[in-house]
N, C-alpha and C positions, 0 to 999 in steps of 0.2 A: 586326443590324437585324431586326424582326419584320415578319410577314404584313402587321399590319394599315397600317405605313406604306408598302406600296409597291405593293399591292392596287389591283382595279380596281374600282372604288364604281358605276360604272353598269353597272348589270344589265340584261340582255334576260334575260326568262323566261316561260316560258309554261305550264298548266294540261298537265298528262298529255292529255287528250282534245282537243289543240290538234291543227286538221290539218298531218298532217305536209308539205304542198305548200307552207303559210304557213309555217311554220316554218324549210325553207330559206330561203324569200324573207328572212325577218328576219336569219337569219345573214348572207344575202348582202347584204342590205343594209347591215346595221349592220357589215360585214366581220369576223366572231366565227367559229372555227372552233366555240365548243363553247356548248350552248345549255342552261342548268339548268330541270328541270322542278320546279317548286310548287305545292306544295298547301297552303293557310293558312299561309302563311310556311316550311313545313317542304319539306326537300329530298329528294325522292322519284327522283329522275334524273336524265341527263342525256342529253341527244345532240349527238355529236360528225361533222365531215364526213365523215370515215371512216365513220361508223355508215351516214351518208346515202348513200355507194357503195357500203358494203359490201351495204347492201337492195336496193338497188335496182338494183345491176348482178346479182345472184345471179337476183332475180326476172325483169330483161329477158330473160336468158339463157334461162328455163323456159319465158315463153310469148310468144305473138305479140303485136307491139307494143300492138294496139290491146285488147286485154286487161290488159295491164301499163298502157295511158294510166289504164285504170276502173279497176282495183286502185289503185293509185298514189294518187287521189283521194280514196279512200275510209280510206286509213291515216291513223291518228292518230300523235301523237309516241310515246305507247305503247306502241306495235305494236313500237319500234324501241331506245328507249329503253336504256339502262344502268341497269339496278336496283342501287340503292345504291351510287352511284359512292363512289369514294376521295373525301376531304377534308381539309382541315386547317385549325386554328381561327387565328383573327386574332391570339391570343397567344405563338402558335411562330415561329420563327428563321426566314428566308426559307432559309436551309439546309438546313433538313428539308424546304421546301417542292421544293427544286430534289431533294434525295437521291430524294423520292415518285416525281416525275417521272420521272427517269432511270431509277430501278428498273422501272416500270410500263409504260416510252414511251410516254407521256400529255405533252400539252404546258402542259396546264390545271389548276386546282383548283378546285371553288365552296370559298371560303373560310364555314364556321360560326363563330356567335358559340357564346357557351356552355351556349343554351339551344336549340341547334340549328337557328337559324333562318339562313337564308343571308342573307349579309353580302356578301359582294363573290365573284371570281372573278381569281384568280393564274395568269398565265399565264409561259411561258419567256422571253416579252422583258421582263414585270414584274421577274423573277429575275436576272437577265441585269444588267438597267439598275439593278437595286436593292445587287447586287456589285459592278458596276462602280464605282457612288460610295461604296459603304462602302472600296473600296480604293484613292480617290481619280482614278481614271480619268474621263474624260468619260461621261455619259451624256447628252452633245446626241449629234443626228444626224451622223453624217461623208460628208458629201457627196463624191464622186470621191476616196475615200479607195486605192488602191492604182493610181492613175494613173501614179507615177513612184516604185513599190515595186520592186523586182529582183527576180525568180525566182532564189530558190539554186541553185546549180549542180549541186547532187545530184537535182536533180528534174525527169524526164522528163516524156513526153507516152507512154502506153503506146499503141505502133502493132497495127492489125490486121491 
């Protein structure tokens, strides 16, 4: 199976000079850990939720809150960004898309057409759900799925 049939076609994305305060808010709204930045169609970065604690727990840590509230406000996606993130084009094997992943621990891709304009964003439950029906498994939801599964008996609880 390839990228582009198992890709995710709506995009959140925002301009480099997007504040970075709005910019959570859209991830956390639109529930998206990773956010691609654009410029005239072309894919310039991206920020990930990790990128977002990894700034801004470093920064609370150096000064006193109410310094870090006005700093905080004042950062753009920019500031924060992944400069030329990894990618992969809509006409590679969802395979290479998972090998990227795992290699990089990245859970995401902005998928490129081949003129480098961002085209969608491939994430690990994209990959996941896109294997599981190439290998004929379910890729609906399984609700209360290990309700009345057994624990093997080779496998403890490590006590402390």
């Amino acid at each position: 199976m390839l990228v582009r049939n198992c890709m995710s076609r709506h995009l959140v994305k925002v301009p480099a000079k997007y504040p970075l305060l709005e910019a959570a808010g859209l991830m956390f709204e639109h529930h998206i850990s990773h956010l691609p930045v654009v410029e005239k169609g072309l894919l310039k970065g991206i920020v990930s939720n990790r990128d977002l604690k990894r700034a801004w727990s470093y920064r609370l840590g150096k000064t006193d809150p109410d310094l870090f509230w006005a700093k905080t406000q004042k950062m753009k996606v920019a500031d924060i960004m992944t400069r030329d993130p990894l990618y992969i084009t809509e006409n590679e094997p969802v395979e290479r898309a998972a090998v990227v992943m795992q290699e990089n621990w990245i859970s995401s891709l902005p998928v490129l057409d081949a003129s480098g304009h961002l085209k969608a964003m491939i994430s690990l439950g994209d990959v996941f759900r896109a294997l599981m029906q190439e290998k004929g498994g379910s890729h609906e939801p399984m609700i209360g799925v290990g309700s009345n599964i057994e624990s093997p008996k080779n496998i403890g609880w490590a006590s402390g």
